[in-house]
C-alpha positions, 0 to 999 in steps of 0.5 A: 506758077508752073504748070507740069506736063504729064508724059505718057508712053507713045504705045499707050493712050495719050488722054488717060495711059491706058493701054487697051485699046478697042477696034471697030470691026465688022463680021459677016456672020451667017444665021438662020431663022429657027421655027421653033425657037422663033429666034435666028440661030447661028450657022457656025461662026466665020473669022471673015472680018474686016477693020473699020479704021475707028479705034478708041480707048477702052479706058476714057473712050476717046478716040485712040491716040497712042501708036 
């Protein structure tokens, strides 16, 4: 018996051909505590980020091995 190898394409994930894929990033936020809400509260959002180097897939969460 023969057994057929499944090709996906390369941009795709190489586990399941989903082709979404989820970057681990961090954002350096900054919040204050609100005395009246008892809660922290946003003080504006920054687009200061940074790539942790994790990517996985976002359909079986495997580690990302599409390109």
């Amino acid at each position: 018996m023969k057994k057929k190898t499944k090709t996906f394409p390369k941009h795709a994930c190489q586990f399941c051909d989903c082709e979404r894929k989820l970057v681990e990033t961090i954002i350096d936020d900054e919040f204050y505590w609100d005395d009246t809400t008892q809660m922290y509260q946003p003080n504006g959002f920054a687009s200061a980020f940074e790539h942790t180097g994790y990517v996985q897939c976002a359909g079986c969460e495997q580690e990302w091995t599409g390109m």
